[in-house]
Backbone as XML, in Angstrom:
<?xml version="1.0"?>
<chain id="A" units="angstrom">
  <residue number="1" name="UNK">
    <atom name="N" x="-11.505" y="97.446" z="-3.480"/>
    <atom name="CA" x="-12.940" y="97.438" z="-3.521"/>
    <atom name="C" x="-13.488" y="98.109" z="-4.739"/>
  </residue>
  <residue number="2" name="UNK">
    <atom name="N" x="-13.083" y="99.239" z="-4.985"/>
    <atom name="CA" x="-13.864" y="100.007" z="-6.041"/>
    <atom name="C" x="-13.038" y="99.474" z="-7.760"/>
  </residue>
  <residue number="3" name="UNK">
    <atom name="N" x="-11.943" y="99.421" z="-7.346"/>
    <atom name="CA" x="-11.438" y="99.302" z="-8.418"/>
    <atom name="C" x="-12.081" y="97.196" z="-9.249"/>
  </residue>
  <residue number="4" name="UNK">
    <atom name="N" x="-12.519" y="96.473" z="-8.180"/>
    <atom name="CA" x="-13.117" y="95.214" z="-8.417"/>
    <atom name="C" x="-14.187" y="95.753" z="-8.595"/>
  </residue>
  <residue number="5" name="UNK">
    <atom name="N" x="-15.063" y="96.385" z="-8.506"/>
    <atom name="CA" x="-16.528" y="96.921" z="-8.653"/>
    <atom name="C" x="-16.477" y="97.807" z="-9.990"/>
  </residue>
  <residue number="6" name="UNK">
    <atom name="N" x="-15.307" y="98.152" z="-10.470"/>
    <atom name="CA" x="-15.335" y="98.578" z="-11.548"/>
    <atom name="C" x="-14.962" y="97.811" z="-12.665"/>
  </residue>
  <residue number="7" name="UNK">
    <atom name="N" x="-14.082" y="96.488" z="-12.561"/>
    <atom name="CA" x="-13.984" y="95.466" z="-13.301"/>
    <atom name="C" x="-15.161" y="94.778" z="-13.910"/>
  </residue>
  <residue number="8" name="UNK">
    <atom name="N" x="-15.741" y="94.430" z="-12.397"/>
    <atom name="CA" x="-16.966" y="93.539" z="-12.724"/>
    <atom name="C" x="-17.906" y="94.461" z="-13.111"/>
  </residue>
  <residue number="9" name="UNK">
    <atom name="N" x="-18.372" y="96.065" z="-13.144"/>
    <atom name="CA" x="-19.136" y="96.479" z="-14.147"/>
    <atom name="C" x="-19.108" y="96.325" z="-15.349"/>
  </residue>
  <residue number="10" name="UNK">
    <atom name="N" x="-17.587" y="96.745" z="-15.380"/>
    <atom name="CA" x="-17.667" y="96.532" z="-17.065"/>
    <atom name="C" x="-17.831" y="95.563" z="-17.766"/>
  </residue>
  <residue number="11" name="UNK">
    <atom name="N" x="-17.679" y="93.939" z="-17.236"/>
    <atom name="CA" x="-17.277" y="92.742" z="-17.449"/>
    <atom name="C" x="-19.428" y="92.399" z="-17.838"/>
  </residue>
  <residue number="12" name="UNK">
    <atom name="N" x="-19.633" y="93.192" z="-17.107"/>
    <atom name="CA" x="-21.460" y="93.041" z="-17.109"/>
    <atom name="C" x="-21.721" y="93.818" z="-18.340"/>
  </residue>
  <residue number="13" name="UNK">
    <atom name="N" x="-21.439" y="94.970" z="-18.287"/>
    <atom name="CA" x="-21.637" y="95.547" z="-19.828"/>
    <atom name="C" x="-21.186" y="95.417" z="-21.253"/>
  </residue>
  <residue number="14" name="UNK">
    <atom name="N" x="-20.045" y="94.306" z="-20.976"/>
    <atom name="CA" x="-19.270" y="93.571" z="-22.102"/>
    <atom name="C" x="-20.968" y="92.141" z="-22.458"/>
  </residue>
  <residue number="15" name="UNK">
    <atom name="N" x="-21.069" y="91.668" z="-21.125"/>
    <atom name="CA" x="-21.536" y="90.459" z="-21.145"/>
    <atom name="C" x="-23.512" y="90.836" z="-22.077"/>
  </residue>
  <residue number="16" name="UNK">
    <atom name="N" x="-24.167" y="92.168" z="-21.368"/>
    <atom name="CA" x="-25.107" y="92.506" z="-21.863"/>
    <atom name="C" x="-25.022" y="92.723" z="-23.330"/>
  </residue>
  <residue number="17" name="UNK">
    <atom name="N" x="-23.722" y="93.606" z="-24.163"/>
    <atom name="CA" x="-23.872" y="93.484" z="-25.207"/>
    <atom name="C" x="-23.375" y="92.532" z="-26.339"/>
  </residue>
  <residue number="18" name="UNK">
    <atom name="N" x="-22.514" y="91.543" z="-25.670"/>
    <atom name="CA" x="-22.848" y="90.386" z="-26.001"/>
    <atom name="C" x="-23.995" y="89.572" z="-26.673"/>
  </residue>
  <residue number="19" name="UNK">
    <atom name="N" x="-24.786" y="89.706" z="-25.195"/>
    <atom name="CA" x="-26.170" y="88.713" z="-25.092"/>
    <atom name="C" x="-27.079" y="89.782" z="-26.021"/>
  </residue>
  <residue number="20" name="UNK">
    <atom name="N" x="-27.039" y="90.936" z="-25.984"/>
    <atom name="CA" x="-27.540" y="91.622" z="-27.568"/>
    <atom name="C" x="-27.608" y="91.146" z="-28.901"/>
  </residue>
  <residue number="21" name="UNK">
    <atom name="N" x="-26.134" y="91.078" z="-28.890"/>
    <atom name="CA" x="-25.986" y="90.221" z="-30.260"/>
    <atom name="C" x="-26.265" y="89.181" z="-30.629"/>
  </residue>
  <residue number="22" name="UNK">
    <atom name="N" x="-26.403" y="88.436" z="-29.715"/>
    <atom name="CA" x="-27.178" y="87.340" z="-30.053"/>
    <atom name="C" x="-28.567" y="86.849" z="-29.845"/>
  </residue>
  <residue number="23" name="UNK">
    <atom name="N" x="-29.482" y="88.075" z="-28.725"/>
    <atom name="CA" x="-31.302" y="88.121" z="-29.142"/>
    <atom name="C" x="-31.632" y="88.786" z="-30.359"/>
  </residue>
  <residue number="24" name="UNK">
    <atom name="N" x="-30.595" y="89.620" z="-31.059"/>
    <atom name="CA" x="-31.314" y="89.940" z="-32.095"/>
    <atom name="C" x="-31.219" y="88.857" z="-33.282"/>
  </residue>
  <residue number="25" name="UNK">
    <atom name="N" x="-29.941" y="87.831" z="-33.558"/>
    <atom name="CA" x="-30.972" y="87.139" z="-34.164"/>
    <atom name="C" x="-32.046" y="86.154" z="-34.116"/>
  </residue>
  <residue number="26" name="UNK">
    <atom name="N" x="-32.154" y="85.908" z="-32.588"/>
    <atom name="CA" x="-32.628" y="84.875" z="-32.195"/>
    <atom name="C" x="-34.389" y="85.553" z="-32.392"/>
  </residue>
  <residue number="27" name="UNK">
    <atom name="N" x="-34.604" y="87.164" z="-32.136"/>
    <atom name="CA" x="-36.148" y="87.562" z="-32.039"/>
    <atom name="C" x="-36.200" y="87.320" z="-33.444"/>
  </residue>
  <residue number="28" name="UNK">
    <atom name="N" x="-35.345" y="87.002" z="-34.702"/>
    <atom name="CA" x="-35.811" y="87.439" z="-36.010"/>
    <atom name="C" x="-36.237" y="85.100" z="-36.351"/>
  </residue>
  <residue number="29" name="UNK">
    <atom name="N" x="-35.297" y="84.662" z="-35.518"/>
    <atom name="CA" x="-35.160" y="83.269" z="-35.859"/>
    <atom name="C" x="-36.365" y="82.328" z="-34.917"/>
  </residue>
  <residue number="30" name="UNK">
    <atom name="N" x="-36.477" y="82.915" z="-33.980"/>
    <atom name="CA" x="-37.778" y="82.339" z="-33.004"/>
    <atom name="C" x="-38.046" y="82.919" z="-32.433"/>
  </residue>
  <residue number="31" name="UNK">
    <atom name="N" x="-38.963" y="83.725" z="-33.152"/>
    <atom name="CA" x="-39.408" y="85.287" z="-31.857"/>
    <atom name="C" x="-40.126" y="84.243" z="-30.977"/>
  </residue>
  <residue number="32" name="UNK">
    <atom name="N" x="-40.881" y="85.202" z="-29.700"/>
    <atom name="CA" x="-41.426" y="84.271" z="-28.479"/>
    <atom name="C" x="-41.409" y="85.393" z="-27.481"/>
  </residue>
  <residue number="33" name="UNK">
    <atom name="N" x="-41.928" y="84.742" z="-26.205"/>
    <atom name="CA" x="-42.457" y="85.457" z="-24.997"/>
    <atom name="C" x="-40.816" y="85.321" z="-24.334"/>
  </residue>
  <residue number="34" name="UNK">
    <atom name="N" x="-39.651" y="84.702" z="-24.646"/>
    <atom name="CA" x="-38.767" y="84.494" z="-23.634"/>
    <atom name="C" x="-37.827" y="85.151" z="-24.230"/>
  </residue>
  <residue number="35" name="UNK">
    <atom name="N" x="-38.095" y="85.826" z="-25.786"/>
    <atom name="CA" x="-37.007" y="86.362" z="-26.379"/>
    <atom name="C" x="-37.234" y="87.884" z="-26.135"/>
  </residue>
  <residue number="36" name="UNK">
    <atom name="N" x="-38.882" y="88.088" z="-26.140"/>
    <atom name="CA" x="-39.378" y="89.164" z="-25.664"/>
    <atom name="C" x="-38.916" y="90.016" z="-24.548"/>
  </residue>
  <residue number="37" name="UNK">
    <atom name="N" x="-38.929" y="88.928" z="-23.414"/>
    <atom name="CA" x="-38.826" y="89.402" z="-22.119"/>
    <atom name="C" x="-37.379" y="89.858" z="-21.897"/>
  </residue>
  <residue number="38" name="UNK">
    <atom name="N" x="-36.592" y="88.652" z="-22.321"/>
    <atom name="CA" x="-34.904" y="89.000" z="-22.388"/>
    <atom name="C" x="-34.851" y="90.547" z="-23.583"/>
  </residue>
  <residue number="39" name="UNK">
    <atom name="N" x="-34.952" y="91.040" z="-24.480"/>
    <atom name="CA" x="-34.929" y="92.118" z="-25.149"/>
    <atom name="C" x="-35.038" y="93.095" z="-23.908"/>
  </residue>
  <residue number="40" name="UNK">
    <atom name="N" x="-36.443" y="92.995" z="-23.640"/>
    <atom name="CA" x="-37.239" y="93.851" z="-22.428"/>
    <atom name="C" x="-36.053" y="94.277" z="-21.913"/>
  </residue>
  <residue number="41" name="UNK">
    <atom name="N" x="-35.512" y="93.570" z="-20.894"/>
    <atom name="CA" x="-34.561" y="93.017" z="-19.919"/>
    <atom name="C" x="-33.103" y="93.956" z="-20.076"/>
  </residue>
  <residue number="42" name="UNK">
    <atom name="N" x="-32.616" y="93.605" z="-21.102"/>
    <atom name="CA" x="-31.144" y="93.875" z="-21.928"/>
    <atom name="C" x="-30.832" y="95.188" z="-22.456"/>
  </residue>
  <residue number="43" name="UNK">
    <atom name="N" x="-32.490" y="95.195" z="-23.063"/>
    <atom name="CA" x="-32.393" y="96.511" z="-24.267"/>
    <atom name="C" x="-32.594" y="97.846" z="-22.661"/>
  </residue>
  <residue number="44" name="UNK">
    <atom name="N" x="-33.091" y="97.169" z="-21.891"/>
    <atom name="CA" x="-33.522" y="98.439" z="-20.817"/>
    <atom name="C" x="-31.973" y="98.234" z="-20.050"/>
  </residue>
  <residue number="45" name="UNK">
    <atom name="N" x="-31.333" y="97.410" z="-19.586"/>
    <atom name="CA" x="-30.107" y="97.542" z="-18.943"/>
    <atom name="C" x="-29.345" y="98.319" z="-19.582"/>
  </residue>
  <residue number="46" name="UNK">
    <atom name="N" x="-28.897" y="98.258" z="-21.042"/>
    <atom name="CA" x="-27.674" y="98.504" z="-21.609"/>
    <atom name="C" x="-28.528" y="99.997" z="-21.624"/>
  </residue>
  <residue number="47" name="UNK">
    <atom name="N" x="-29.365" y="100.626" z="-22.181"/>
    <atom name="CA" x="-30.087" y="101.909" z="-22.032"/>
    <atom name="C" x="-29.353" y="102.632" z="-20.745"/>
  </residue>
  <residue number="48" name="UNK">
    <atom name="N" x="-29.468" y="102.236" z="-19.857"/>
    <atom name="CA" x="-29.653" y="102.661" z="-18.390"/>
    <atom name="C" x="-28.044" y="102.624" z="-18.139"/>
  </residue>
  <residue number="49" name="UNK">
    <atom name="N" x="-26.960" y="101.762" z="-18.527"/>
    <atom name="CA" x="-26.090" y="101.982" z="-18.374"/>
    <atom name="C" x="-25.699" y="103.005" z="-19.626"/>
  </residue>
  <residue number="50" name="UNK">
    <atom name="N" x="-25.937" y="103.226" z="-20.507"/>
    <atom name="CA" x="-25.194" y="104.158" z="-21.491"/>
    <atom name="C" x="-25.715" y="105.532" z="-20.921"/>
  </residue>
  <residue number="51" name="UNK">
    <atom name="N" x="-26.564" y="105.727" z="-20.719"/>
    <atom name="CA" x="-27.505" y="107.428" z="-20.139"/>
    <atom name="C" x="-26.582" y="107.205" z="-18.593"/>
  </residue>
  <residue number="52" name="UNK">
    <atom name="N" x="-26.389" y="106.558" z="-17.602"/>
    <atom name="CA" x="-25.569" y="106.580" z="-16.492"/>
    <atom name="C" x="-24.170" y="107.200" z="-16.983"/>
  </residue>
  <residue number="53" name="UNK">
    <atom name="N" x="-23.561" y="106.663" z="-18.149"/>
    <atom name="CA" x="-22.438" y="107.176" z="-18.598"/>
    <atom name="C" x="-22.149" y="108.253" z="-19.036"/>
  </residue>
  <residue number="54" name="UNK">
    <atom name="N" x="-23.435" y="108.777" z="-19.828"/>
    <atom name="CA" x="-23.546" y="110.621" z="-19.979"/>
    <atom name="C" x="-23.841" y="111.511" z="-18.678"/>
  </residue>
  <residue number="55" name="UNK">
    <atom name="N" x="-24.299" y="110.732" z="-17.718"/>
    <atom name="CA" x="-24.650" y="111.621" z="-16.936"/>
    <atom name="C" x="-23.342" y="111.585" z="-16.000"/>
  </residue>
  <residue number="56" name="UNK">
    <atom name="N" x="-22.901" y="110.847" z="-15.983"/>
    <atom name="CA" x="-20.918" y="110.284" z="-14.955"/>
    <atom name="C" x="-20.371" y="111.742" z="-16.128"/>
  </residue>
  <residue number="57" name="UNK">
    <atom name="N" x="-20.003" y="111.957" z="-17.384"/>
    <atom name="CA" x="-19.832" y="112.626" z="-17.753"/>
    <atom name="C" x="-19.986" y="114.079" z="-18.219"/>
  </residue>
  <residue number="58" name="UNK">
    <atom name="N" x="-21.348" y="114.556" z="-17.983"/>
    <atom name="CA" x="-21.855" y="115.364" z="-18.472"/>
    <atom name="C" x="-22.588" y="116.108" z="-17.263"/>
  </residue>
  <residue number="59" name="UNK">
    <atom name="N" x="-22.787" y="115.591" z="-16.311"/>
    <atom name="CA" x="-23.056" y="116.665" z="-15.046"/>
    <atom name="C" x="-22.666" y="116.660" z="-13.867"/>
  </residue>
  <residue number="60" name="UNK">
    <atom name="N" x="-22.633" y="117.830" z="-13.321"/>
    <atom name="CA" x="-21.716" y="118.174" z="-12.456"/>
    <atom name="C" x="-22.206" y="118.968" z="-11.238"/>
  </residue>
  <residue number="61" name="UNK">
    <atom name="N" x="-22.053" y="118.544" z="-10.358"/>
    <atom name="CA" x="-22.593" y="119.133" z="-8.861"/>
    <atom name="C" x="-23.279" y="118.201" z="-8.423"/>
  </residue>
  <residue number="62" name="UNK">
    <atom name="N" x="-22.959" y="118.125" z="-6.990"/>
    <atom name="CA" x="-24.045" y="116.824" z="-6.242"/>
    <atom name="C" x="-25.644" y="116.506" z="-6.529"/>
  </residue>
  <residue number="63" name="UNK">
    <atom name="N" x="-26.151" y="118.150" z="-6.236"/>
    <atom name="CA" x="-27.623" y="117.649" z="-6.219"/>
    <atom name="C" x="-28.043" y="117.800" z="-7.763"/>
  </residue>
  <residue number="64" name="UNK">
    <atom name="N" x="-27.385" y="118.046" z="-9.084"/>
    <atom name="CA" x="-27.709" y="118.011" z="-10.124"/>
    <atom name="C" x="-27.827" y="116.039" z="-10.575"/>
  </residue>
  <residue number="65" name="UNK">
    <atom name="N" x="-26.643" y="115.838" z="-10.064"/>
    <atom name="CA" x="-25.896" y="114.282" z="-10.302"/>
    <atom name="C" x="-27.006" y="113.630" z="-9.669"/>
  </residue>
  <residue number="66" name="UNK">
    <atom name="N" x="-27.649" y="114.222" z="-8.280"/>
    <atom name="CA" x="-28.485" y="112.825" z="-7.294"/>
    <atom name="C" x="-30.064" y="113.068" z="-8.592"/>
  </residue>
  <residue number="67" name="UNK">
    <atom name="N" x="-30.587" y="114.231" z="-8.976"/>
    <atom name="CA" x="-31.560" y="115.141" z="-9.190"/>
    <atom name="C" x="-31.695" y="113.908" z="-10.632"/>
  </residue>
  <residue number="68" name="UNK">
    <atom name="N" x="-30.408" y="113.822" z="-11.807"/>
    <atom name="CA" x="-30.179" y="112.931" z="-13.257"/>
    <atom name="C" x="-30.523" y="111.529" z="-12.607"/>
  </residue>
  <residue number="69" name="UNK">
    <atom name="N" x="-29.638" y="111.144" z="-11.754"/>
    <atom name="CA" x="-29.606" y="109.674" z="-11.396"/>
    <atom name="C" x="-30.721" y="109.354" z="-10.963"/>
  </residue>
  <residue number="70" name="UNK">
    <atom name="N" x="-31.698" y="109.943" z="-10.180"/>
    <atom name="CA" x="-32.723" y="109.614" z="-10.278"/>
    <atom name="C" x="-33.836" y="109.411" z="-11.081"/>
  </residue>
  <residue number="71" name="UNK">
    <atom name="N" x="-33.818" y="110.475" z="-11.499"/>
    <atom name="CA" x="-34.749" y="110.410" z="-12.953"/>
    <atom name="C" x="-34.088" y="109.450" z="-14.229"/>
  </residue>
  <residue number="72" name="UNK">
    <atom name="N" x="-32.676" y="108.901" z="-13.973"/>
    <atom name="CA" x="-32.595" y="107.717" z="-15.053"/>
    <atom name="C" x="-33.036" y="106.243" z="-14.296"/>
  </residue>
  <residue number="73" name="UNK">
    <atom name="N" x="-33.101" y="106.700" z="-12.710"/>
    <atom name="CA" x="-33.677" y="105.416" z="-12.422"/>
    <atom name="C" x="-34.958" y="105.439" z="-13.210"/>
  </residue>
  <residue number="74" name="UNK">
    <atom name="N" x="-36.035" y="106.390" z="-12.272"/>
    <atom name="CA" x="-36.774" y="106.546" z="-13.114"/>
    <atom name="C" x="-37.567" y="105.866" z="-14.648"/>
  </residue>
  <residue number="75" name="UNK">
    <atom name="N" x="-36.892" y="106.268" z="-15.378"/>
    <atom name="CA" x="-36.822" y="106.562" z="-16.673"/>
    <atom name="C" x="-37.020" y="105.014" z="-16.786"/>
  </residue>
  <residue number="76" name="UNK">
    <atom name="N" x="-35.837" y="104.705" z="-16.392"/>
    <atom name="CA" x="-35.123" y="102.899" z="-16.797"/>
    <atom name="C" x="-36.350" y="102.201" z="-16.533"/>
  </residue>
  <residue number="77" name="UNK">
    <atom name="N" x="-37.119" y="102.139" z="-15.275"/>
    <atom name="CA" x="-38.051" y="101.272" z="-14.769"/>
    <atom name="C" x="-39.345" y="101.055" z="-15.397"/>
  </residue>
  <residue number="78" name="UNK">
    <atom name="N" x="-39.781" y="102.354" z="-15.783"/>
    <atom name="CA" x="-40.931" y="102.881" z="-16.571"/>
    <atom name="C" x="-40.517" y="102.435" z="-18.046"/>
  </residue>
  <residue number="79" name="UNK">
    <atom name="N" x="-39.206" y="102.171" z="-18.449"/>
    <atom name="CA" x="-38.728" y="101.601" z="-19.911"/>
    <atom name="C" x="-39.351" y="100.364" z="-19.597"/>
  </residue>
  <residue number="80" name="UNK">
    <atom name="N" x="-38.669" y="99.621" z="-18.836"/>
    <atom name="CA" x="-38.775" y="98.269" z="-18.467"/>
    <atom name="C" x="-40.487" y="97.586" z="-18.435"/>
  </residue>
  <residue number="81" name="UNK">
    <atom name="N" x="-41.065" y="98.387" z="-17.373"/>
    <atom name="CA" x="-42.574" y="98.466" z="-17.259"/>
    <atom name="C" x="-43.123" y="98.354" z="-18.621"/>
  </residue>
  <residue number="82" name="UNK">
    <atom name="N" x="-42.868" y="99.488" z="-19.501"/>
    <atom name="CA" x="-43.260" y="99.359" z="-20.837"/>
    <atom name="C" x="-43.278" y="98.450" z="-21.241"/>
  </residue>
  <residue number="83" name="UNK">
    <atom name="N" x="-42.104" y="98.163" z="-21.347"/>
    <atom name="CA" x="-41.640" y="97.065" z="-22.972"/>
    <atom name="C" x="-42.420" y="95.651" z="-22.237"/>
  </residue>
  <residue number="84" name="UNK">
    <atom name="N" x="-42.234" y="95.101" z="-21.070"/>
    <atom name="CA" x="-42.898" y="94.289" z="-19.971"/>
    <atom name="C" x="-44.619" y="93.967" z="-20.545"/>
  </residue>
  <residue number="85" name="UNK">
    <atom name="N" x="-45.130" y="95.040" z="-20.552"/>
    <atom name="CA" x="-46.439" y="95.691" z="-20.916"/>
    <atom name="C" x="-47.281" y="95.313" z="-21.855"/>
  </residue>
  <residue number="86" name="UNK">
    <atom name="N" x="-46.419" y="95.853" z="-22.954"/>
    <atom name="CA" x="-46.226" y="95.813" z="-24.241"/>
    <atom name="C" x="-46.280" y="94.357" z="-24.550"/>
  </residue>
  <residue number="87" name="UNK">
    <atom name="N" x="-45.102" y="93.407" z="-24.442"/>
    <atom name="CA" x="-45.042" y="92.413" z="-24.307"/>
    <atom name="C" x="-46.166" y="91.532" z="-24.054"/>
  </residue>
  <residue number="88" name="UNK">
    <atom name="N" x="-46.773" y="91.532" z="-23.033"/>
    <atom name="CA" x="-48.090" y="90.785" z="-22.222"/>
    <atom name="C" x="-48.986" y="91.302" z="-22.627"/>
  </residue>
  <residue number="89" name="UNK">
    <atom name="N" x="-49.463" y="92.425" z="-23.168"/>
    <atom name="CA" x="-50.306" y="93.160" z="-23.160"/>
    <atom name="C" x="-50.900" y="93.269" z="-24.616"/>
  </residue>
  <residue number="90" name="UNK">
    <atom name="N" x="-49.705" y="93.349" z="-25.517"/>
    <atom name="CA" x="-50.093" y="93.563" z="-26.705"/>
    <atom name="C" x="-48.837" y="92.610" z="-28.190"/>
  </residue>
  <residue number="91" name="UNK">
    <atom name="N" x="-48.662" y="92.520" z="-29.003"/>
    <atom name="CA" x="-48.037" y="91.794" z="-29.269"/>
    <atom name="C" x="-46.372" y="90.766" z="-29.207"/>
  </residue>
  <residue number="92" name="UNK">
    <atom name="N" x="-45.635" y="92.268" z="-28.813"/>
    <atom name="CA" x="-44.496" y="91.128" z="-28.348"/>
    <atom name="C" x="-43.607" y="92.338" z="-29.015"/>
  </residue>
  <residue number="93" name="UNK">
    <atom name="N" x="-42.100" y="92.776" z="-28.402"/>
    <atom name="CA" x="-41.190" y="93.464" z="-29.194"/>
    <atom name="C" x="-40.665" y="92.664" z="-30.476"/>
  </residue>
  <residue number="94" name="UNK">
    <atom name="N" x="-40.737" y="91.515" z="-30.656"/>
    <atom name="CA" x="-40.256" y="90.680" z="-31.688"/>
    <atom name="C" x="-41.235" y="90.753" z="-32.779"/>
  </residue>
  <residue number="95" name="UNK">
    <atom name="N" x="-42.859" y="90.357" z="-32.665"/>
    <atom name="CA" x="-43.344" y="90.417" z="-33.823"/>
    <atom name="C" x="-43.907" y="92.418" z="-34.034"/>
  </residue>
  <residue number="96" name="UNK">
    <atom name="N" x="-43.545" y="92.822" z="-33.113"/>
    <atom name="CA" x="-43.567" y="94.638" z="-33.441"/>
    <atom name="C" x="-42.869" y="94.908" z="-34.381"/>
  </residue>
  <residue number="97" name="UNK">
    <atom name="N" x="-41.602" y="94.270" z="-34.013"/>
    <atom name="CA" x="-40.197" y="94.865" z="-35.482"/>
    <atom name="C" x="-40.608" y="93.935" z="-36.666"/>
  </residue>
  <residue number="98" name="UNK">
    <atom name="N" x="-41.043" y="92.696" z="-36.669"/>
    <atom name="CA" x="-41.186" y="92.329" z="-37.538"/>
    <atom name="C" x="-42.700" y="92.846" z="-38.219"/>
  </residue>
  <residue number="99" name="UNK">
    <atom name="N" x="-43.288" y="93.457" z="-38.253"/>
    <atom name="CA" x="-44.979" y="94.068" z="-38.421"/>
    <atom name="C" x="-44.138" y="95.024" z="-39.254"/>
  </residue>
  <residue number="100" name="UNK">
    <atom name="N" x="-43.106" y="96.070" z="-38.562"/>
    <atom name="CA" x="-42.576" y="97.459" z="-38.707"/>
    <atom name="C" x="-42.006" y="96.954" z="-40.202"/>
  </residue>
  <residue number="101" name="UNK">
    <atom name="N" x="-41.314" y="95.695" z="-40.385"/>
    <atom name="CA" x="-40.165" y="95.474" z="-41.386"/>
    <atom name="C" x="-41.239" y="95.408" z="-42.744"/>
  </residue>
  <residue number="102" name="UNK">
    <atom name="N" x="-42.355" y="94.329" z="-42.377"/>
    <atom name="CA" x="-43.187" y="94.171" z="-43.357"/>
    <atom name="C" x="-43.972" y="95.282" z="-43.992"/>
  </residue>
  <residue number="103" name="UNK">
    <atom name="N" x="-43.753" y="96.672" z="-43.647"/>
    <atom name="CA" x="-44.659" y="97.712" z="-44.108"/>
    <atom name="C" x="-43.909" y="98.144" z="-45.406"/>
  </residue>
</chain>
């Protein structure tokens, strides 16, 4: 059980930064609302799994561990919300970096 649950994590975090590598050139080649949302999406997963991995590593004791993990839920959702936001709200993470590049 755990040891298949640990396969297929990683097999997901292989697959997210994967699919990284290939929205970034796709936001620079046809930015859009679907390249947006997937960034949103990806850039907040792989986040949430790398800070899960400092915290698997880096703290120690139950209610410290429940006390992190929560607040990276937290954290993650309110990322997500953002960039979501942002997105609909105001121009798009794709033409943001590209605004940022042109300065």
């Amino acid at each position: 059980g755990g040891s298949k649950a640990a396969s297929l994590h990683w097999t997901g975090e292989r697959a997210v930064s994967v699919l990284l590598l290939g929205l970034l050139p796709a936001a620079y080649l046809c930015p859009g609302p679907a390249v947006d949302y997937s960034l949103a999406a990806a850039l907040t997963l792989h986040g949430h799994w790398g800070l899960g991995q400092v915290i698997t590593d880096y703290v120690h004791g139950d209610v410290p561990i429940k006390v992190a993990n929560t607040g990276l839920y937290v954290l993650s959702a309110l990322t997500f919300a953002g960039l979501c936001h942002f997105n609909y709200h105001d121009v798009g993470i794709c033409k943001a970096v590209a605004m940022l590049w042109s300065l």
